[in-house]
C-alpha positions in Angstrom: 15.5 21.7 -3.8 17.8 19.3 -5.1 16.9 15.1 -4.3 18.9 12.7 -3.7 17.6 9.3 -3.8 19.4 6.6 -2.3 19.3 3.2 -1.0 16.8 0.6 -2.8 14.6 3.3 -3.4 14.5 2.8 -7.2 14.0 -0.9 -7.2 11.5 -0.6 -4.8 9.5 1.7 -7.3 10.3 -0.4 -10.3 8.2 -3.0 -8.3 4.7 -1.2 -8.1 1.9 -0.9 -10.1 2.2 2.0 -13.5 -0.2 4.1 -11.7 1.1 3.9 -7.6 4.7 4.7 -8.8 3.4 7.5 -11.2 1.6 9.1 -8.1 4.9 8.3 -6.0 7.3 10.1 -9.0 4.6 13.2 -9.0 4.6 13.7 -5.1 8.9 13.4 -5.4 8.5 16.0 -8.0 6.9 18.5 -5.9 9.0 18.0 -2.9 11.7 18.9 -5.4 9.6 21.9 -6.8 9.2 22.9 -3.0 5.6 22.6 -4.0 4.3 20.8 -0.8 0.8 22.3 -0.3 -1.3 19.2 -1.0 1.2 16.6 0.1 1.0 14.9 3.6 4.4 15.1 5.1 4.7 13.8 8.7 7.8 14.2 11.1 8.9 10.6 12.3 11.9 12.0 14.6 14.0 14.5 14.5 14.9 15.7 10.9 13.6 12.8 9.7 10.1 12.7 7.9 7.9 10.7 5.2 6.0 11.7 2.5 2.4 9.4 2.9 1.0 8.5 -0.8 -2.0 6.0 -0.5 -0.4 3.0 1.8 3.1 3.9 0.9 5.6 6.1 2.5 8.6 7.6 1.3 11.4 8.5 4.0 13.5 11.3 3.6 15.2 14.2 5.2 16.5 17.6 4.2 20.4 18.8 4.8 20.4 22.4 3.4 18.9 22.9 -0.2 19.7 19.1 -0.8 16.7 16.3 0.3 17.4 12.9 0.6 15.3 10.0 0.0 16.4 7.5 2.4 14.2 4.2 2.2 10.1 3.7 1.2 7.5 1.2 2.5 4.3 -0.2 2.0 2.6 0.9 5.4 1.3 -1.8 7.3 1.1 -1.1 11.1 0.3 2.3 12.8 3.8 3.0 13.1 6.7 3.2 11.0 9.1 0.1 11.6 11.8 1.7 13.5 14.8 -0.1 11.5 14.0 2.5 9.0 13.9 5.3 11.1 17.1 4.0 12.6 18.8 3.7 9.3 17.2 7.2 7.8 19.2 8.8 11.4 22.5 6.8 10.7 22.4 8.2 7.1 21.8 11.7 8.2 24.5 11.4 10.8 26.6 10.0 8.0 25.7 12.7 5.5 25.7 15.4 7.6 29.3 14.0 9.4 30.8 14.7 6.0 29.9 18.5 5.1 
């Protein structure tokens, strides 16, 4: 699969620890592999899903053979905020709007 990472995605990496964004970039790296045997991947609505490494999420969503990273979070509440999922659904609206 090809990934897409958008948003503040990066800069939110660049702000963790060596070792939690190592384990982040490996997990990303098997999604892309379609490797996902081992990885925790829960549906939050829809098409939307995240990717659950330690306390952090990643938030992304597949259109075709193209996945999209859409936004990550430190996890901090049972559920995810829904801002994000909100925001995750307007880009896959947006993204899917335009194929």
């Amino acid at each position: 699969m090809n990934l897409q990472i958008l948003g503040t995605f990066t800069k939110f990496l660049d702000g963790l620890s060596a070792g939690d964004s190592g384990k982040i970039y490996a997990h990303l790296k098997s999604l892309e592999r379609d490797q996902t045997e081992g990885l925790t991947i829960k549906p939050l609505k829809g098409k939307i899903q995240e990717i659950v490494v330690k306390q952090y999420r990643i938030v992304f969503f597949r259109i075709g053979a193209t996945g999209y990273v859409v936004d990550a979070f430190r996890k901090q509440s049972k559920k995810t905020p829904k801002r994000i999922i909100e925001r995750a659904e307007k880009i896959y609206r947006d993204i899917k709007n335009s194929c």
